[in-house]
C-alpha positions as a Markdown table, in Angstrom:
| # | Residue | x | y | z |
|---|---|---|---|---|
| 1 | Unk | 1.5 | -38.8 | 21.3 |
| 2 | Unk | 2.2 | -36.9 | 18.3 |
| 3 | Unk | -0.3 | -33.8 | 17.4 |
| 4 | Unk | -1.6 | -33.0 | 14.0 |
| 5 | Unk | -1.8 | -29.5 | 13.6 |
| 6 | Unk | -3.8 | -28.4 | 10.3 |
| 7 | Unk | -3.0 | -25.2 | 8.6 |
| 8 | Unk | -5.7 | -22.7 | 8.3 |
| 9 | Unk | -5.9 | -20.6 | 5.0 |
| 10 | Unk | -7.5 | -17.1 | 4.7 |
| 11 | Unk | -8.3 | -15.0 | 1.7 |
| 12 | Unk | -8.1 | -11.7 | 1.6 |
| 13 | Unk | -10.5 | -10.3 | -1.4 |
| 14 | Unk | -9.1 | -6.8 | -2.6 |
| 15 | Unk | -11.3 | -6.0 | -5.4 |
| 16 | Unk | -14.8 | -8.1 | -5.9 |
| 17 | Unk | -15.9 | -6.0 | -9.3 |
| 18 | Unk | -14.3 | -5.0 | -12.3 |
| 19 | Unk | -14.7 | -5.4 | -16.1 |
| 20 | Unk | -13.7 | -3.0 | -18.6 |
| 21 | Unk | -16.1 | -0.5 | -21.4 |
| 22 | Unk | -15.3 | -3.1 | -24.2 |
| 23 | Unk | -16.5 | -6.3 | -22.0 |
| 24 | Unk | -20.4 | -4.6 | -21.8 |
| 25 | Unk | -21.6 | -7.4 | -22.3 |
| 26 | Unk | -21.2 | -8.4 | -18.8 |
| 27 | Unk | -23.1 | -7.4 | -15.9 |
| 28 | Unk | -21.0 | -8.1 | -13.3 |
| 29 | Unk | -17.6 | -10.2 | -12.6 |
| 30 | Unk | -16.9 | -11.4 | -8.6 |
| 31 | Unk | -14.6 | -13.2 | -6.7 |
| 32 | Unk | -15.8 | -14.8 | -3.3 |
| 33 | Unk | -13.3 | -16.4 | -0.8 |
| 34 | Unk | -14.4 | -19.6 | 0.3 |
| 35 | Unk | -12.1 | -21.4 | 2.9 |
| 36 | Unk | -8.9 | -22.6 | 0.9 |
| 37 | Unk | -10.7 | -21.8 | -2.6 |
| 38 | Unk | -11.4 | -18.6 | -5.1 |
| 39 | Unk | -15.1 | -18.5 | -6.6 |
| 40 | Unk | -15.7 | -16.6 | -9.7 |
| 41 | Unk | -19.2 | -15.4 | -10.7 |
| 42 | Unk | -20.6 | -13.5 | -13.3 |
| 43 | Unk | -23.3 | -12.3 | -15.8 |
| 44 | Unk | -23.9 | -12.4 | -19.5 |
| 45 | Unk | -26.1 | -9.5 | -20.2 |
| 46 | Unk | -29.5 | -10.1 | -22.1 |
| 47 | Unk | -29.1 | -10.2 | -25.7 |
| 48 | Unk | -25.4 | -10.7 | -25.5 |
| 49 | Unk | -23.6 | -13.5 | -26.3 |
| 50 | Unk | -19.9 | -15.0 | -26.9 |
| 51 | Unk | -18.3 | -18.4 | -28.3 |
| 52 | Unk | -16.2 | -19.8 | -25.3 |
| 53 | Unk | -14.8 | -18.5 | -22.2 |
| 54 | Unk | -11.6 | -18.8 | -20.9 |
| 55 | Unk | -10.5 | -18.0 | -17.0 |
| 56 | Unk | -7.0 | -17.1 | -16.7 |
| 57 | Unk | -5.0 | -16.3 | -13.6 |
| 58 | Unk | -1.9 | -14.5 | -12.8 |
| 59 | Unk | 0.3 | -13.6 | -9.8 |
| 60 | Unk | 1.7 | -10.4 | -12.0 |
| 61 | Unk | -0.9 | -9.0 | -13.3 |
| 62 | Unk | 1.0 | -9.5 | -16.4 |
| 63 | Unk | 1.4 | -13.3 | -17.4 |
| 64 | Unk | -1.8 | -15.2 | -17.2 |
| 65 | Unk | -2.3 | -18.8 | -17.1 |
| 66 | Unk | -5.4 | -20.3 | -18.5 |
| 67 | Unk | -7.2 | -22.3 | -15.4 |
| 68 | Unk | -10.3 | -22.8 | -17.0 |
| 69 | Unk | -12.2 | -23.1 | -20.3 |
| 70 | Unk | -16.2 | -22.9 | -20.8 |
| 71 | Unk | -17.2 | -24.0 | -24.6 |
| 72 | Unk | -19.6 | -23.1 | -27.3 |
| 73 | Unk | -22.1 | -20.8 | -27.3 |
| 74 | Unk | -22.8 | -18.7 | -24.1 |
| 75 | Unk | -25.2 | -15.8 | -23.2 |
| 76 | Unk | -28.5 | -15.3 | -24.7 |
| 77 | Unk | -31.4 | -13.6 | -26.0 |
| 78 | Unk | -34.1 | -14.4 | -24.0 |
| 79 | Unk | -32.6 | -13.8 | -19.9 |
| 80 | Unk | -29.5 | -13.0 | -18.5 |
| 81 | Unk | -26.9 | -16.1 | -18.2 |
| 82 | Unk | -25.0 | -16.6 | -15.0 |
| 83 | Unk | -21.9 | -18.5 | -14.8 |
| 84 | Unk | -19.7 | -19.9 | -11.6 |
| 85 | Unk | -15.9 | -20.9 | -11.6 |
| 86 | Unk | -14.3 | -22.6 | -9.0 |
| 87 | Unk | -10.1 | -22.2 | -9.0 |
| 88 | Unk | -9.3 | -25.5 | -6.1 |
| 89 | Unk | -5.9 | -24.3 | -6.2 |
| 90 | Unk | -5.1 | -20.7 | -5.6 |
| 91 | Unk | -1.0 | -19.5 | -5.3 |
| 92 | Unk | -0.4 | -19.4 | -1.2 |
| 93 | Unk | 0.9 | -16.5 | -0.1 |
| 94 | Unk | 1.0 | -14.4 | -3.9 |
| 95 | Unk | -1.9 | -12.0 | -4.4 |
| 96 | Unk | -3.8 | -14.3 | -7.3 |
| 97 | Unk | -4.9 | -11.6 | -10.4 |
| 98 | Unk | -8.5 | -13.4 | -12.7 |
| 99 | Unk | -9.5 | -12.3 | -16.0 |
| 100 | Unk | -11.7 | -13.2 | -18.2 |
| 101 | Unk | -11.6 | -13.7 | -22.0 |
| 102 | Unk | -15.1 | -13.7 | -24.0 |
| 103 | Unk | -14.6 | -15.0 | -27.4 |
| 104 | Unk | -12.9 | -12.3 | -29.5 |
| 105 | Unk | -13.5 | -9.6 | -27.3 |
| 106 | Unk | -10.3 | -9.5 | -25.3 |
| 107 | Unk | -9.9 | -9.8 | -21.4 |
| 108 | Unk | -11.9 | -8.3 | -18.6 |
| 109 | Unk | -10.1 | -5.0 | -17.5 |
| 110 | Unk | -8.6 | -4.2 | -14.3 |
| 111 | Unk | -8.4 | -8.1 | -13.5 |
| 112 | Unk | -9.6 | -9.2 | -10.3 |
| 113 | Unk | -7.2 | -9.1 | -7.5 |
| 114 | Unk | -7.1 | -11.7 | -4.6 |
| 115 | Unk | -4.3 | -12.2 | -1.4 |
| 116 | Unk | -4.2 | -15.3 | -0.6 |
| 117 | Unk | -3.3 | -15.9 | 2.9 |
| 118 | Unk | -1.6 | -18.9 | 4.5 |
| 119 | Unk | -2.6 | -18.7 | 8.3 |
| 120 | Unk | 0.1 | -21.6 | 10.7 |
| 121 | Unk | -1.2 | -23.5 | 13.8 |
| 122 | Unk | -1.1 | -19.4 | 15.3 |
| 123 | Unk | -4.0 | -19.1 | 13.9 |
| 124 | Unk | -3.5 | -15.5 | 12.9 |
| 125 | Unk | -0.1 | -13.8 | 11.0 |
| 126 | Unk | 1.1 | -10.4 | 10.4 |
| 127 | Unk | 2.0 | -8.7 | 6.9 |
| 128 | Unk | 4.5 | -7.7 | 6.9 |
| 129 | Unk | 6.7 | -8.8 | 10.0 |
| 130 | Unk | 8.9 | -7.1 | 10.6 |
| 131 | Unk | 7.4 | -3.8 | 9.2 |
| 132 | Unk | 8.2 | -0.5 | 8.9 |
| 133 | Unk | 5.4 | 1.4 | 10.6 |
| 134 | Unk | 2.2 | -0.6 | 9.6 |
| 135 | Unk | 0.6 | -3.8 | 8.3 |
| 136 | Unk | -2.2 | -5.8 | 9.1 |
| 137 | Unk | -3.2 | -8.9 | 11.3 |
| 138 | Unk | -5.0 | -12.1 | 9.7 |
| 139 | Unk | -6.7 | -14.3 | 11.4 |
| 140 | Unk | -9.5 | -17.0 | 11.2 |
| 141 | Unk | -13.0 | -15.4 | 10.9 |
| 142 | Unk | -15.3 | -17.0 | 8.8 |
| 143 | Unk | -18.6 | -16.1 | 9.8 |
| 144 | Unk | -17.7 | -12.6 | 10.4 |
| 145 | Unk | -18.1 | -12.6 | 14.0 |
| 146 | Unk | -17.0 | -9.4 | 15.5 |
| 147 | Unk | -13.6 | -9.5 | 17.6 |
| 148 | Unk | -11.2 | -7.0 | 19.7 |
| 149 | Unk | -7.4 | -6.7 | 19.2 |
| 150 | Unk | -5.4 | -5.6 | 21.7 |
| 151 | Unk | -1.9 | -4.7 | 21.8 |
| 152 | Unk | 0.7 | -4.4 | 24.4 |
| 153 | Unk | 3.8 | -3.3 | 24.5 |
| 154 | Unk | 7.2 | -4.6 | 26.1 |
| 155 | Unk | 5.8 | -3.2 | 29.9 |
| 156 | Unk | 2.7 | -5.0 | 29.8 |
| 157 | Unk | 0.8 | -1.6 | 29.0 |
| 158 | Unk | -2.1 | -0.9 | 26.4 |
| 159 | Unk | -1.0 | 0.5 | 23.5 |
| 160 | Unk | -3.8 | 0.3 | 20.5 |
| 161 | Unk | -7.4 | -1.3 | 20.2 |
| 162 | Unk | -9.6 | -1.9 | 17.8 |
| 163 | Unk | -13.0 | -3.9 | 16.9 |
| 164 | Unk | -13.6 | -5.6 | 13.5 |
| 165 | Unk | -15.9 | -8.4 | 11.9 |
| 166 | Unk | -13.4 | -9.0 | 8.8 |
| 167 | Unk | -10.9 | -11.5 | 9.1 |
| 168 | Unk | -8.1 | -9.2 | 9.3 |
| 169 | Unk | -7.3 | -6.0 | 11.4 |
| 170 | Unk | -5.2 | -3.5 | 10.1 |
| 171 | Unk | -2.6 | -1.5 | 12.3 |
| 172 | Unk | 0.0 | 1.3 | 12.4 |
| 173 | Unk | 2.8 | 1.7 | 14.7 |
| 174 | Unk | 2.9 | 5.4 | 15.0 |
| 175 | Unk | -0.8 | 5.2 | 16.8 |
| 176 | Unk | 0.8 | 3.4 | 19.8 |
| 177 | Unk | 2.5 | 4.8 | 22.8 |
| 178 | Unk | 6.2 | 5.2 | 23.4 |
| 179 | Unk | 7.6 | 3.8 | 26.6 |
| 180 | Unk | 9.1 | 6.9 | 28.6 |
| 181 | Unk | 12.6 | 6.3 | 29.6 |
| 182 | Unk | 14.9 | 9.0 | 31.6 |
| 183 | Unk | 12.7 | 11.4 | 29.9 |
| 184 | Unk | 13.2 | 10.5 | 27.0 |
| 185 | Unk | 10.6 | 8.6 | 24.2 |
| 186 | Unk | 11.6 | 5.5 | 22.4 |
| 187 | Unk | 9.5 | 3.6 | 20.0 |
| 188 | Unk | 9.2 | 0.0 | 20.9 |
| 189 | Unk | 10.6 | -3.0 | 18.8 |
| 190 | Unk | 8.1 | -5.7 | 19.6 |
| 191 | Unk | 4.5 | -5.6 | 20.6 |
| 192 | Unk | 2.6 | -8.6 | 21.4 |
| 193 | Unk | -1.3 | -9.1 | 20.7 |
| 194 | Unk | -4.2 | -11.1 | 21.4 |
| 195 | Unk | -7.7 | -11.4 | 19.4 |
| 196 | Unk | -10.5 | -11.7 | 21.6 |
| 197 | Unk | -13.8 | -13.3 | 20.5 |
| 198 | Unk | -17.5 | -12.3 | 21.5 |
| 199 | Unk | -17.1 | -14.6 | 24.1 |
| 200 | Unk | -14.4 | -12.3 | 25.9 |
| 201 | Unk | -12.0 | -15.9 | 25.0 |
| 202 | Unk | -8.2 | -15.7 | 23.3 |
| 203 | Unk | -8.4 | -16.9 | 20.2 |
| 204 | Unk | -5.1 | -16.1 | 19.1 |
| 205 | Unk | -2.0 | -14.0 | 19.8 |
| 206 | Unk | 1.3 | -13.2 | 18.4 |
| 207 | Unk | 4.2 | -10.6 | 18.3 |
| 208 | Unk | 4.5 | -7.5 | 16.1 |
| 209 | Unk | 8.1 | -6.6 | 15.1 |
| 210 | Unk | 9.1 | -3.2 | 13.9 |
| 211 | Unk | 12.0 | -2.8 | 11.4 |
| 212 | Unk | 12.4 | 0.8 | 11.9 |
């Protein structure tokens, strides 16, 4: 019998706010995750307005592709004007930059910054493995349910644990024990962890290499 397995995607949102003194006429400029997906929100101040918006995204910060384009006249006198773009297609595995461009007025400053995250049949993934004395632990979590990680290392033996309701945990190396040997302290080369649900049930586990 041959098993599909489906590939769960995660993003990780870095910044949710930004937009620079000469954009004022926004009130605010998001980015939401949502499953494989980036939405983009924002707000026209009252008694602003613009002629077109463009939505441009980059994986350099530096060179920005236009993914979007809203036309004629937005913003208005009367109310605040609220506007929702949704980028189906987001880079895997690049941190995915979003600006804005309001008519004349330039692009939004800082742009928005967003990791996106490809999680395999695992169901979690470590960035970076191996690593160098930290990184951090994604995994599947979309209704922000809290969850424990615990790691072991190469005798079986707790070395870290933590508690989170993000989708991601974040570790360092130099927090966990050192296995004595002959009286001597060595630092390990592989852990292995498991992510426990509110239900005390595995959800996933996986190995944590260290390059150093």
């Amino acid at each position: 019998m041959k098993i599909s397995i489906s590939i769960i995607t995660l993003l990780f949102v870095i910044s949710i706010q930004a937009f620079s003194q000469h954009n004022a006429i926004l009130s605010r400029f998001q980015a939401f995750k949502d499953k494989n997906r980036v939405i983009l929100n924002w707000t026209i101040r009252q008694g602003n307005s613009c002629v077109g918006i463009g939505i441009f995204r980059s994986t350099d910060s530096i060179h920005f592709e236009t993914i979007g384009e809203i036309q004629g006249i937005c913003g208005s006198f009367d109310a605040a004007q609220n506007f929702t773009f949704i980028d189906e297609n987001p880079v895997k595995n690049k941190t995915n930059y979003y600006v804005l461009e309001l008519g004349f007025s330039g692009k939004t400053e800082p742009p928005l910054a967003v990791e996106f995250i490809e999680i395999g049949e695992s169901k979690s993934k470590v960035v970076p493995n191996p690593n160098n004395g930290s990184g951090t632990i994604y995994f599947f979590n979309p209704n922000n349910e809290n969850h424990t990680l615990q790691v072991y290392d190469s005798q079986g033996k707790h070395a870290f644990i933590a508690k989170s309701n993000q989708d991601y945990f974040s570790f360092s190396l130099d927090n966990m024990e050192e296995i004595e040997i002959a009286s001597f302290n060595f630092p390990e080369s592989k852990y292995s962890y498991i992510i426990i649900n509110q239900a005390n049930k595995i959800i996933t586990s996986g190995i944590i290499l260290s390059a150093r």
